[in-house]
N, C-alpha and C positions, 0 to 999 in steps of 0.2 A: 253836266259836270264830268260825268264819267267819261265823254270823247275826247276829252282835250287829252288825258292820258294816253289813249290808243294813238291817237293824231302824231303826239313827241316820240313815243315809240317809233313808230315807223319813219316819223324825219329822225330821229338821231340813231336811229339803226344805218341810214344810208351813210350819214355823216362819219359813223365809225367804221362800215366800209369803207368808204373813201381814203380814209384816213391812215388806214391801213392797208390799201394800194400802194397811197402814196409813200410810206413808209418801210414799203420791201421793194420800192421801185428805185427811190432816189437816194436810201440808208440814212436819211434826214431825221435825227432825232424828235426835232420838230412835232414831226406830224405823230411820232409816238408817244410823245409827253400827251398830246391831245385824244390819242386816242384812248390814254388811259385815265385821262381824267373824265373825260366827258360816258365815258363807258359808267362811271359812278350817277352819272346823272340820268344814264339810260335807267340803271336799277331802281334808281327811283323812282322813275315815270312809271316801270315796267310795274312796280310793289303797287302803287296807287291808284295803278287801272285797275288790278286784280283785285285787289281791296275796293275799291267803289265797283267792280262790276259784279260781285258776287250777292249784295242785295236784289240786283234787276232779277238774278233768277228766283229768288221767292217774288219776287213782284208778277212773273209773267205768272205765277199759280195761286195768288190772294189777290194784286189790286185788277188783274186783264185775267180774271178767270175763267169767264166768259167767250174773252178773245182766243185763251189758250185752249180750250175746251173744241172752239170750233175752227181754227184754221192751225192747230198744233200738229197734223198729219205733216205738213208741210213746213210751218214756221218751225219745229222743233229738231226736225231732221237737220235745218239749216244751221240752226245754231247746235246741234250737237257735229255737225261736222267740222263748223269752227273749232269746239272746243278740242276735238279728239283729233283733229288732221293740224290745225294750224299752232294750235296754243302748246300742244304737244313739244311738236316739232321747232319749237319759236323756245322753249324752256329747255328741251333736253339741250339745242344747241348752244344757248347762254350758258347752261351749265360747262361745256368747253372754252367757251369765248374768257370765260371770268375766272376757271381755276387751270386750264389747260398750258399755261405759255410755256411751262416746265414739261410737261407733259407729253405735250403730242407737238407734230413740227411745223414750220410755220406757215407753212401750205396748209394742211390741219385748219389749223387756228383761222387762216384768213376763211376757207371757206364754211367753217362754223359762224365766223362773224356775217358772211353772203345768208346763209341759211337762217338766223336770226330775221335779218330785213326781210327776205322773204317770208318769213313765216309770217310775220308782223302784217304785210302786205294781205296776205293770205289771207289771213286773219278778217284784214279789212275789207278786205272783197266777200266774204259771206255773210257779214253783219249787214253789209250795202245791199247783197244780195234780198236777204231778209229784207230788209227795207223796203228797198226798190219794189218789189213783189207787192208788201202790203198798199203802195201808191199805183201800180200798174198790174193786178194780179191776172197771170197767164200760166196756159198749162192744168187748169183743175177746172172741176163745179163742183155744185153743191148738191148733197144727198144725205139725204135723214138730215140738215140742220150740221152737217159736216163737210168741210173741204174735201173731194177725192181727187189725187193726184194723174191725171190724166199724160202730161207728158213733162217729165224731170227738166228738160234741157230749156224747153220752153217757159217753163215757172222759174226757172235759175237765171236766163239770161233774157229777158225782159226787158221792151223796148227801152225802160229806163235804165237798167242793170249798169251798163259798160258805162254810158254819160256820166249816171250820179256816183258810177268809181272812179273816175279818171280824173272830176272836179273834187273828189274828196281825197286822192290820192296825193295830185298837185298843193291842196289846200294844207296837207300834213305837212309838206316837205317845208313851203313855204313858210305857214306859222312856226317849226322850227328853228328855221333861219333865223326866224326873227329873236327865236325866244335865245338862242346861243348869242348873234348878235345885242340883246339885249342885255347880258348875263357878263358879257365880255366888254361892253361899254359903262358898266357901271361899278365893274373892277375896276377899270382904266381911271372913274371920274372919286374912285377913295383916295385921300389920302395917304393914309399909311399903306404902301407897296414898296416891294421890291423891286430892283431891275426883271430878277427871271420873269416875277410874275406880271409887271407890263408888257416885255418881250410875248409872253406864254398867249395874257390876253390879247395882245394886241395882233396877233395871229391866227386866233379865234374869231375877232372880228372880220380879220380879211378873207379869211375863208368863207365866214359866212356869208360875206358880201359878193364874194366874187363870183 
């Protein structure tokens, strides 16, 4: 439940990049109205990964206590670098993206919105990381009934590492596509709308598709 949140993160972080290339590139309102609508839908995703991901951390110390107990040398470090290097840096820069347009200039702004998606990215590369590791684990043995970390680079980028990020990376971008195309296709199929707001979705579809 909790990845489908991370996944829309980081597809509609790229999308609101985009969006706002395309929007100090071409002065096309268009892609601004977009950027600022769908910017609300990122905060959403963004609230409900953080909220569904914050029970895993008592999980890894009551239901995998066991597991955290003996491979936590390693698995813990991974996930505190997520937290403290990506989630960080993925928050302080939303916090520009969402109250900044007044603020700071629009150079600024775009690349607090680059830094978002990257962080987001980031993000998702250490959690895969972690992963990856507990499917392919390299870089460590085992002493006293404990993981010892032998060689950092080697337990981080593991023959699975880059594969299972690059197929979960693709898979974010894509299931967002879908889900903005899906969000923008059933605006389109209500009834009661406006011109703007057919115009608005009907834009939103094309983007997504194209």
């Amino acid at each position: 439940f909790h990845i489908l949140f991370p996944m829309m993160s980081i597809g509609l972080a790229l999308y609101l990049f985009i969006m706002e290339v395309m929007w100090l590139r071409t002065g096309n309102v268009s892609y601004y109205h977009q950027l600022r609508f769908w910017l609300k839908i990122f905060v959403l995703t963004f609230a409900l990964g953080v909220a569904s991901g914050f029970p895993m951390a008592f999980q890894f110390g009551m239901n995998w206590a066991a597991f955290s107990a003996f491979a936590g040398s390693f698995f813990g470090n991974i996930l505190g670098f997520e937290t403290t290097i990506a989630f960080t840096l993925e928050t302080a820069s939303l916090g520009i993206l969402l109250f900044g347009w007044k603020y700071v200039s629009r150079t600024v702004h775009l690349i607090a919105n680059f830094l978002v998606f990257f962080a987001a990215s980031l993000s998702g590369f250490w959690i895969i990381a972690a992963n990856s590791w507990m499917q392919v684990p390299k870089g460590v043995h085992e002493e006293g009934g404990k993981i010892v970390i032998d060689n950092y680079f080697q337990a981080i980028f593991n023959p699975a590492t880059l594969v299972t990020y690059t197929h979960t990376l693709f898979a974010a971008i894509i299931t967002t596509l879908f889900l903005i195309a899906g969000i923008a296709a059933w605006a389109l199929l209500k009834k009661e709308k406006t011109v703007e707001k057919t115009t608005f979705f009907l834009n939103s579809f094309k983007y997504a598709i194209a």
